[in-house]
Structures are given as C-alpha cells and as structure tokens.
N, C-alpha and C positions, 0 to 999 in steps of 0.2 A: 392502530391495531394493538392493542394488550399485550403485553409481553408474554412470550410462548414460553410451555416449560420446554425443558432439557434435558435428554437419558446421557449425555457424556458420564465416562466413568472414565477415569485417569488409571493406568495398570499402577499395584500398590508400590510397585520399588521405585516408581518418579513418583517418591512421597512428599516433593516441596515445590512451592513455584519455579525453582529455580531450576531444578533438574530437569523440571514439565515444556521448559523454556529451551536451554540449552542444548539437552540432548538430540531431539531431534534438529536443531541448527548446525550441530558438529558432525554428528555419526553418521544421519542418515545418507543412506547411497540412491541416487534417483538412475537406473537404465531403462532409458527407452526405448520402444519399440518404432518409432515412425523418426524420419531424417526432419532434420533442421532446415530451416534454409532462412537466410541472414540477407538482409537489406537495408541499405541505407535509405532516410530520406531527407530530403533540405525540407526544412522548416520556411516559412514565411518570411522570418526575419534573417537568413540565408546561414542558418546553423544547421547541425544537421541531428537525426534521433535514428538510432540503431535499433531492429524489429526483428525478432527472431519467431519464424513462421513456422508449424507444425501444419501441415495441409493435406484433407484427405480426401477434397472435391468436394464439400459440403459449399449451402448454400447459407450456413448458421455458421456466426463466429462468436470465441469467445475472446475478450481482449483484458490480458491480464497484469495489474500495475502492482510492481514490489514496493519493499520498503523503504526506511532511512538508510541510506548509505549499501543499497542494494544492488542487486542486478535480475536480469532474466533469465540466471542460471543458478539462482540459491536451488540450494534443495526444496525449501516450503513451493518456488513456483513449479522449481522441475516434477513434486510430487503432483503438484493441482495439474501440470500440463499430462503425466503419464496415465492420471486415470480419466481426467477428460478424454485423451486420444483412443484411449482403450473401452472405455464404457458408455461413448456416448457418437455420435457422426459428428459432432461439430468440429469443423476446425479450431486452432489456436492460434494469437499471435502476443507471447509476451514480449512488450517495449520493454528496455533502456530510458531512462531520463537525462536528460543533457549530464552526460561528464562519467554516467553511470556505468558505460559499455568497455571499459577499461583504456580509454581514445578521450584527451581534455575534450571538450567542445568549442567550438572556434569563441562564441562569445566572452565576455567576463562576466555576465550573469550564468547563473546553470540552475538546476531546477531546485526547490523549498517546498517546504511541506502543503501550501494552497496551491502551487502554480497549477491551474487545469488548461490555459493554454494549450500546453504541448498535449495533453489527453484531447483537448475538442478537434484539434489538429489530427491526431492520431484516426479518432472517431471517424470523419469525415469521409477521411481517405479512405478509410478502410470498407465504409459505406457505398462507394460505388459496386462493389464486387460481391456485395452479401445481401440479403433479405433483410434478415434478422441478426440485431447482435447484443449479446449477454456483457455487461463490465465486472470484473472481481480485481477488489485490490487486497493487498496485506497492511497492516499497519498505517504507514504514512500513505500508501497508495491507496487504503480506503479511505484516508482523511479526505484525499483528492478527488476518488472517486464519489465521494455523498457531498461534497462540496460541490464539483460538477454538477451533479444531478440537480441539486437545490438551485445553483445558477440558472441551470439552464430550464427550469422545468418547463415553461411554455417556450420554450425556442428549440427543444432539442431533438434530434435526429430522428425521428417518428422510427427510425430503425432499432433504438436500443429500445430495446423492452423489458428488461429487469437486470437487479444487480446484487451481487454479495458479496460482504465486506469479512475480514475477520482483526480484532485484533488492534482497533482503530482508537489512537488517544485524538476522541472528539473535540477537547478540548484540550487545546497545545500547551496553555501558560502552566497548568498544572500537574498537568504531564511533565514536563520541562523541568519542572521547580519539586517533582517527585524522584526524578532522575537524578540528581543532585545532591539526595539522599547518599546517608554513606552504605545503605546496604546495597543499592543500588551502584555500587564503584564500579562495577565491570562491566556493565552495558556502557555507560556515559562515557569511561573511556577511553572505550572501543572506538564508541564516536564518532568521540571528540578528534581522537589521534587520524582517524580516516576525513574529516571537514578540513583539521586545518592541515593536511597534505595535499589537498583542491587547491587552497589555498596560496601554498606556496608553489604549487605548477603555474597555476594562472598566473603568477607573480612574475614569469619569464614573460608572457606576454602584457602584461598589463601592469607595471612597475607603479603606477599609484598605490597598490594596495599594501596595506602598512602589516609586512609579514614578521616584524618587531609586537607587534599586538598580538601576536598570536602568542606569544609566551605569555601572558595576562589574561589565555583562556583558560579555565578551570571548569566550567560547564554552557548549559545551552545560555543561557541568558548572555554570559559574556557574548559568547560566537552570536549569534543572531543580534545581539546590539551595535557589535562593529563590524559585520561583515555582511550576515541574510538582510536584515532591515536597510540599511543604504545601498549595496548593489542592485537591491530590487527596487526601490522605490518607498523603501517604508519608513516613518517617522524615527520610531526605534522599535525595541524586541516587542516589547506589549502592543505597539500597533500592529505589527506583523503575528504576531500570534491570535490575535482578536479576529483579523479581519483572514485569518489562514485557518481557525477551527471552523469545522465543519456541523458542529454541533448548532452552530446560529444558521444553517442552510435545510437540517432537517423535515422543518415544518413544511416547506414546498413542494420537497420529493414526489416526482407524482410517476414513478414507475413501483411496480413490485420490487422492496427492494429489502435483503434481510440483513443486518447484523448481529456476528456474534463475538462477544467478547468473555473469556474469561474473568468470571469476580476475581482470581487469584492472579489474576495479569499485573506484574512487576512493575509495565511503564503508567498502570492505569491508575486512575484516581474518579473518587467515586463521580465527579462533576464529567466524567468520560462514561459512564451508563446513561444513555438519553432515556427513562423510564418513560418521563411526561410526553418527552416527543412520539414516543412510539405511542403511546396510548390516546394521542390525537391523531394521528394521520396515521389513517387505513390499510397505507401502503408499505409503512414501516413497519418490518417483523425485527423485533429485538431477542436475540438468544443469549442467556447468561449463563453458562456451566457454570458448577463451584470450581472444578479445576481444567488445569489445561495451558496455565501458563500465556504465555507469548509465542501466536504464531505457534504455539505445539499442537497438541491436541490429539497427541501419539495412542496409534491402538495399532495391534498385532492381530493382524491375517494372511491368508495365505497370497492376497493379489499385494499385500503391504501398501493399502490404499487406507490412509490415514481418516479419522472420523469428519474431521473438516472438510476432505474431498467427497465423499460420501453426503454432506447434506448441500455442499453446494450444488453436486448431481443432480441429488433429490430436488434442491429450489429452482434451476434451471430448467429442468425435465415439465416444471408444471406450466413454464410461459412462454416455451419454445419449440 
C-alpha cells in the first residue's frame, strides 16, 4: 500500500524531538474509568507472564504490547487502554514481558526485542474467549508485533484480524548504533541502567552470569553482545539484531496492519521507515508525521485522548 499522508501537528511549545518524546513520558497522568483485573499465567516452559485485563463483556479484544524496558502501566498504554475502554466495546488486555511486571521471572532468559513466543502464547490464550482480536504494540512491542505477524502469516490465529504499531525501530542494529549517539545520552542511559539491574537480580539466581561485564557496558551493542545474544541463543549482537528486526518480516504481513512512526523520532534511523515495504504489500499502511517524537504524539482536548489513540480507533473500527 503507498504510503498514506499525515494531518499530525505537534502543539508549538514541544518545539523539538525531544520534548515531543519526553513530555508526555513524564507528566502525563492516565485515570481510568473501568477496574483492572490482573492475572498470572505459566508459560509453556513453566515461567510465568503477568496480564492486566480491562473487561467490558465484549466479544472483541484488543491485546497491547509496550516497549523496551516497559510495563502495562506506562502512561503511552494507560493512555491507548483509557480511550479504547471509553470509545470503543472492546475489551483490553495489556501483557507484561517476562521480568517486565516488577516480579524477576523464574527463568534466566526474559524477553528481547524479536521474542514473539510469549505474544503467540499470549494470542492463543487469549483466543479461546474472543471472536475477534486487534494487536497494538509501542516501540519494541511493535518490532514484536510486525515480526509476529510476518512469522506467522499463514499459520496464524484466523482470530487476529488487523494490527497497529507506533513508533517501531524496524531495524535494530541501527537503531542501537543511533542510540549510542551522544545526543541521544539520556535514552541509552536510562536503559542501559534498567538492562543491567535484570541483570544483576538474575545473578542471585543464576551465578554464571558475569555481573563484572556489566561495568564494560556503555551501550546496546556491548549488552546484547554479552548478555541478549548468548542467554537467548544468538551468535552475537548483530545476529540477534538481524534475525530480531522486523523490517525483514514485513513483506509477509497479510493482516490489515498500519504503522506510524515519527520522521523526527530520536531512536529512529531512516533504514527504520519501511517506504518500499509498504509500497508492495497492500496490507501495510505506513504513517510518517514530521513530528511527534517517540511514542508522543501529544495533542490537547477535552477527553485528553492523545492523536495516536485516536487513529488507532479510527484503524481498528474499520476491521472489527
């Protein structure tokens, strides 16, 4: 599908990427209207993934995966779950990723930027109880999510039916190796300092791991060479990041599925706008604002439903 235009307009006083970025990651306040309700479940391989449910008797769900070093309770999801619950019957269930829920995870693996596993897992389950089910991820949880979808395209759940992403560095090594950057010091980090405090927790359980290597992190390429890439199974950081970008999974996608990403996005790098993929496969809608940051995409009204929630409404509304 062609690349769609954009009316995004960023308010003038978050006049830089980085305010477009931040601000609404610090300040904003998410209250919701509809109760939680929180369950565990064991995993396959006998770990477990923590699921926090907004439920309103619908027979539509939406199933919503955060970012790097995330949870199911940032504001960016609490914002998508408050105007999903409000403006639409579908229910919610945003996951936790192994280690994610503030509880280590029994294993010594936890989840990395490709693992879809624990999402086809998630899927599944979730599949017995719904008709229909919409995916939205942020960031690294769209990377998982359009990585999914491309895995799975002819195997997968005849129940999902479309999906939207925001915010996704499709391609990891560059993204990784943009972050590394020194304008970029206060994302990386941020982190950096939250990866290797996983780290050294597992490190009570799992005394192999060399928590002496962790002072010879300085960014992603270190951590993912001596930590993602072997715990998981991967040669090293560039095999892990090759075969974890989801940019190589997009040509398969065969749901309705839209991407949007800011041009002015911090972690992004231009090999992270899939122009070409979108312009061969029908089912990929690519959205590029000029601004809007990371994960921001802040605009002022009166329900304080952010412009991102708003077209995911809009994309979901058309295939559910």
């Amino acid at each position: 599908m062609p690349v769609i235009s954009s009316n995004y307009k960023s308010p003038f006083w978050l006049f830089s990427k980085h305010l477009q970025t931040i601000i609404p990651a610090l300040f904003r306040s998410v209250k919701l209207t509809i109760p939680r309700q929180t369950e565990r479940i064991t995993t396959p391989d006998e770990d477990f993934l923590d699921l926090d449910w907004y439920k309103k008797g619908s027979d539509k769900l939406i199933i919503i995966s955060h970012g790097l070093e995330g949870d199911a309770r940032r504001p960016y999801v609490l914002g998508m779950v408050k105007a999903l619950t409000e403006q639409t019957d579908f229910d919610v269930l945003a996951w936790n990723y192994r280690g994610c829920s503030g509880e280590i995870n029994k294993l010594c693996r936890y989840y990395h930027s490709g693992e879809t596993t624990d999402l086809h897992f998630v899927v599944n389950q979730a599949a017995k109880n719904y008709k229909e089910i919409a995916l939205l991820g942020f960031s690294i949880g769209g990377n998982v999510t359009l990585k999914y979808l491309g895995e799975q395209a002819k195997s997968l759940n005849p129940k999902v039916k479309v999906a939207v992403t925001f915010s996704v560095p499709c391609h990891l090594q560059s993204s990784a190796m943009h972050l590394a950057k020194p304008g970029n010091y206060v994302y990386l980090r941020r982190f950096i300092k939250s990866l290797n405090k996983k780290i050294k927790d597992k490190a009570v359980y799992y005394p192999e791991l060399d928590v002496e290597g962790l002072k010879r992190v300085k960014n992603f390429r270190d951590f993912d060479e001596h930590y993602t890439a072997p715990i998981n199974g991967f040669k090293n950081a560039i095999d892990y990041w090759t075969k974890s970008s989801s940019i190589y999974y997009l040509n398969t996608i065969a749901i309705p599925t839209l991407l949007i990403s800011a041009k002015n996005d911090p972690f992004l790098t231009p090999e992270c706008f899939p122009v070409k993929e979108a312009e061969t496969n029908k089912l990929l809608f690519l959205e590029m604002p000029e601004k809007g940051g990371h994960c921001g995409f802040y605009s002022r009204n009166p329900t304080n439903t952010y412009w991102s929630e708003k077209k995911a409404i809009e994309f979901i509304n058309n295939y559910l």
